[in-house]
N, C-alpha and C positions, 0 to 999 in steps of 0.2 A: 576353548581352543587357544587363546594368546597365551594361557597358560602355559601350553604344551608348547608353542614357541619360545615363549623366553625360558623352558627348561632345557630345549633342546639348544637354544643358542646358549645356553651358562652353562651345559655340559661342553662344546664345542670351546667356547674360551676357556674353560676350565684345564681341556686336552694341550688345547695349544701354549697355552702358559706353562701348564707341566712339561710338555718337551722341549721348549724353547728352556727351562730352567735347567733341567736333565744334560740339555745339551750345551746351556753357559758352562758347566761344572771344567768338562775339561781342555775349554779356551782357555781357562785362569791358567790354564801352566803350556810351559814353554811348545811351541810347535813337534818339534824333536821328542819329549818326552809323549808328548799325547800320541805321534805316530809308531812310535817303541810298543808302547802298552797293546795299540791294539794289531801289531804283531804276534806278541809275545800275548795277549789273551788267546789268537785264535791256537797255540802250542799248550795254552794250560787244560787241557782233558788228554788222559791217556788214549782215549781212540781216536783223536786227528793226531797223536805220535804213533800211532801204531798204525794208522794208514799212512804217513811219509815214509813210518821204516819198509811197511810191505812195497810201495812202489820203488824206493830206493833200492829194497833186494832184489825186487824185477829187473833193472833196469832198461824198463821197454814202459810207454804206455800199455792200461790194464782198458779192454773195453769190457769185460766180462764184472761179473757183479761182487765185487771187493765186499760185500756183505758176510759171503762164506767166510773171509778170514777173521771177522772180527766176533765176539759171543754179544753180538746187539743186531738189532731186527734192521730191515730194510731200511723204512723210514728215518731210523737213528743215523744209520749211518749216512742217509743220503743228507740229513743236515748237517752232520760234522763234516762231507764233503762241502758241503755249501759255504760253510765258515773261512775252511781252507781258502777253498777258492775265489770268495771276497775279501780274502788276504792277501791274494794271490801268490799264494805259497804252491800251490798248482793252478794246474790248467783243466779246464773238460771242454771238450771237443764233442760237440754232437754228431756221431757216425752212425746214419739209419736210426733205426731206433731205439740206440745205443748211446752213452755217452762213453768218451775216450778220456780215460786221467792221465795225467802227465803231472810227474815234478818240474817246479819251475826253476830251474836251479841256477838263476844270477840273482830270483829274488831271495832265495835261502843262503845265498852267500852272501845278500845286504846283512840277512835276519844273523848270521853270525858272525860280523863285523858287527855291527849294532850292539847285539851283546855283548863279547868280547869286550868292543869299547867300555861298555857302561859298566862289564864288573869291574877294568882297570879301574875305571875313574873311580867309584866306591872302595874300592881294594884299601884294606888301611895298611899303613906301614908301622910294622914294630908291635910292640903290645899294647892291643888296644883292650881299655879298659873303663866298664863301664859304672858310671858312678849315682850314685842314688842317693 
């Protein structure tokens, strides 16, 4: 049996080191860049763009199951909700036993300031030319 304890405590250090390292990764760079990214990660799948455009074309919240409109099952889609919405790029409102989606839309006007800015800032001037 102490066996089984010191594997389950050197699994258990083993975990917490790995996410504590996982999670050093993107303190190394600037506040600003680390909050961009994960913005702009919850925008890179075609289905959390395709569920902003459908609630954007509503323009009502949707309490009905936004599943119909995408070609991915329930479950799929209730995680790329989940994404969204700890982006908080929307909202879900629990109504009955229903939830209610909503665009969030002063945080989608930071997310497009934000970019904006950053492709100026990148933007090169003139011909850029790369050398090898």
């Amino acid at each position: 049996m102490p066996y089984l304890y010191v594997e389950l405590k050197y699994d258990v250090y083993l975990r917490h080191n790995f996410y504590n390292m996982v999670q050093s990764k993107t303190e190394l760079f600037d506040k600003e860049l680390a909050e961009m990214a994960v913005l702009f990660k919850a925008l890179a799948h075609p289905a959390r763009l395709r569920i902003l455009q459908f609630l954007a074309e509503t323009q009502t919240c949707i309490t009905g199951d936004i599943s119909d409109e995408l070609p991915l099952g329930r479950t799929t889609v209730n995680q790329h909700l989940k994404e969204l919405k700890d982006a908080g790029l929307i909202q879900g409102h629990i109504d009955g036993a229903k939830t209610k989606y909503c665009l969030e839309p002063e945080k989608l006007k930071e997310v497009k300031a934000l970019l904006t800015g950053f492709l100026e800032e990148i933007e090169t001037v003139g011909e850029f030319v790369c050398r090898t």
